[in-house]
C-alpha positions as a printed Julia matrix, in Angstrom:
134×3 Matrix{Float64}:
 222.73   -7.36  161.58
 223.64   -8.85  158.24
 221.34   -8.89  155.53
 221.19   -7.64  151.64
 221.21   -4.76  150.33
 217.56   -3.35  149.57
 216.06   -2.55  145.88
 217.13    1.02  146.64
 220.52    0.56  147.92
 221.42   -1.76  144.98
 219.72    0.03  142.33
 221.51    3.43  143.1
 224.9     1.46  144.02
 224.74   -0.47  140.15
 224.69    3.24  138.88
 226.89    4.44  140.36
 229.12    1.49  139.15
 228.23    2.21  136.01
 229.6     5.41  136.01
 233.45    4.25  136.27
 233.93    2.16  133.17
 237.11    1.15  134.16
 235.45   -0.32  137.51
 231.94   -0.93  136.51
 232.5    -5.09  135.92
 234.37   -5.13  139.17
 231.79   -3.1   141.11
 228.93   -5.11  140.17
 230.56   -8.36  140.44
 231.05   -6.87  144.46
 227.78   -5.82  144.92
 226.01   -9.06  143.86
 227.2   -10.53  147.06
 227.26   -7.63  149.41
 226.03   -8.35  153.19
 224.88   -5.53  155.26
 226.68   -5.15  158.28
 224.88   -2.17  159.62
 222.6     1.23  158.62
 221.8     4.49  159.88
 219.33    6.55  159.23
 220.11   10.7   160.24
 216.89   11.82  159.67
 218.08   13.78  156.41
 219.36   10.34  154.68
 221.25    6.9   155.91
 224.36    5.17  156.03
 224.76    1.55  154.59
 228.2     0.09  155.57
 228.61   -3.39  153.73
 230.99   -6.44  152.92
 231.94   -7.51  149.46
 233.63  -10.45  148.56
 237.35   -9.92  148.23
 238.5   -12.76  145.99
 237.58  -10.96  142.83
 239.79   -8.03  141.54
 239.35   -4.65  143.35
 237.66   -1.63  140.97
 240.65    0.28  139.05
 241.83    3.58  140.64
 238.14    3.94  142.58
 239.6     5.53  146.11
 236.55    7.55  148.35
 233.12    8.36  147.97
 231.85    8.42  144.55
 229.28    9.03  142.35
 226.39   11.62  142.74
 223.27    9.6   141.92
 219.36   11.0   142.8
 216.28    9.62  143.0
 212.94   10.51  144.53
 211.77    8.26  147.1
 207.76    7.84  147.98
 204.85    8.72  147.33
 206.04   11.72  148.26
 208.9    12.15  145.9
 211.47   12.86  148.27
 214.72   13.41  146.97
 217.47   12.15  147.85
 221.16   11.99  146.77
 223.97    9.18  147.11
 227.8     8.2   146.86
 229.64    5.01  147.16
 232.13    4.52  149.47
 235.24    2.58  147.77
 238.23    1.65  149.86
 241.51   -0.17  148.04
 239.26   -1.27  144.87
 236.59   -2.73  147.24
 232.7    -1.24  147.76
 232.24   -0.66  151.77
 229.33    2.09  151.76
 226.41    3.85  150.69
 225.77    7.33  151.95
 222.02    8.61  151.18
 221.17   12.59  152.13
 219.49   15.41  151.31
 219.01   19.1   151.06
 215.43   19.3   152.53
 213.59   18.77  155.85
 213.78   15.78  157.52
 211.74   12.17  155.58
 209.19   11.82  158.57
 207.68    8.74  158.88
 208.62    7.46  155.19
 210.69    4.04  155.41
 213.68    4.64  152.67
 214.44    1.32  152.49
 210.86   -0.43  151.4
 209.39    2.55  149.43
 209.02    2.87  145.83
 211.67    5.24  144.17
 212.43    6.83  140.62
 215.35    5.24  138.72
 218.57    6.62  140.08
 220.37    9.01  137.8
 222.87   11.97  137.88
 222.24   14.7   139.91
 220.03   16.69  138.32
 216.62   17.02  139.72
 214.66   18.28  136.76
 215.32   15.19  135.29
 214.45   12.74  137.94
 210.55   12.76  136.6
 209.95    9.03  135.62
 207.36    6.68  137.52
 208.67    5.26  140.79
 210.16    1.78  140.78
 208.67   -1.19  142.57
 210.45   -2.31  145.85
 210.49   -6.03  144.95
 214.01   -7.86  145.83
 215.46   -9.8   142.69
């Protein structure tokens, strides 16, 4: 499988970037090119294991999962949280999960979401984001 990341899996990956201003320009630069190399969904969540580019600098002092972005995905508003995987500078993964039941029959990948944003789910209340690929 190779492919690019989805509207969902970029969208919460830029935030997460720009979290880490020391790493943001590096991070994005990374992510513009990323090529899917598998997923998995758990049920709960999903695991998106990518390749960046490596001829651009790594992100400064970025080592292990990071971030804690939410959003709320379908019509259904189901929330989910997410990290970014960094290894030596570089992006590698996206890990998506929750705290409630399983997603059911919802695809996590096409459906419309809220705009990702710290952890906090009283604030995640804005109108869900088209699934369109830029």
């Amino acid at each position: 499988m190779t492919s690019k990341l989805t509207a969902l899996e970029r969208a919460v990956a830029e935030a997460i970037a720009r979290e880490y201003p020391d790493a943001t320009d590096a991070l994005l630069r990374q992510l513009q090119n990323a090529v899917v190399t598998s997923r998995d969904f758990t049920g709960v969540g999903f695991f998106t294991e990518f390749d960046v580019p490596r001829d651009g600098p790594p992100a400064k002092d970025l080592v292990g999962p990071v971030g804690h972005i939410c959003a709320l995905v379908g019509s259904e508003r189901y929330p989910l949280e997410f990290m970014l995987y960094v290894r030596g500078g570089y992006a590698e993964m996206i890990e998506a999960y929750s705290f409630e039941d399983g997603y059911g029959d919802l695809d996590l990948l096409t459906a419309e979401f809220t705009p990702p944003v710290e952890s906090d789910f009283q604030t995640v209340e804005a109108e869900p984001q088209a699934t369109s690929e830029k």
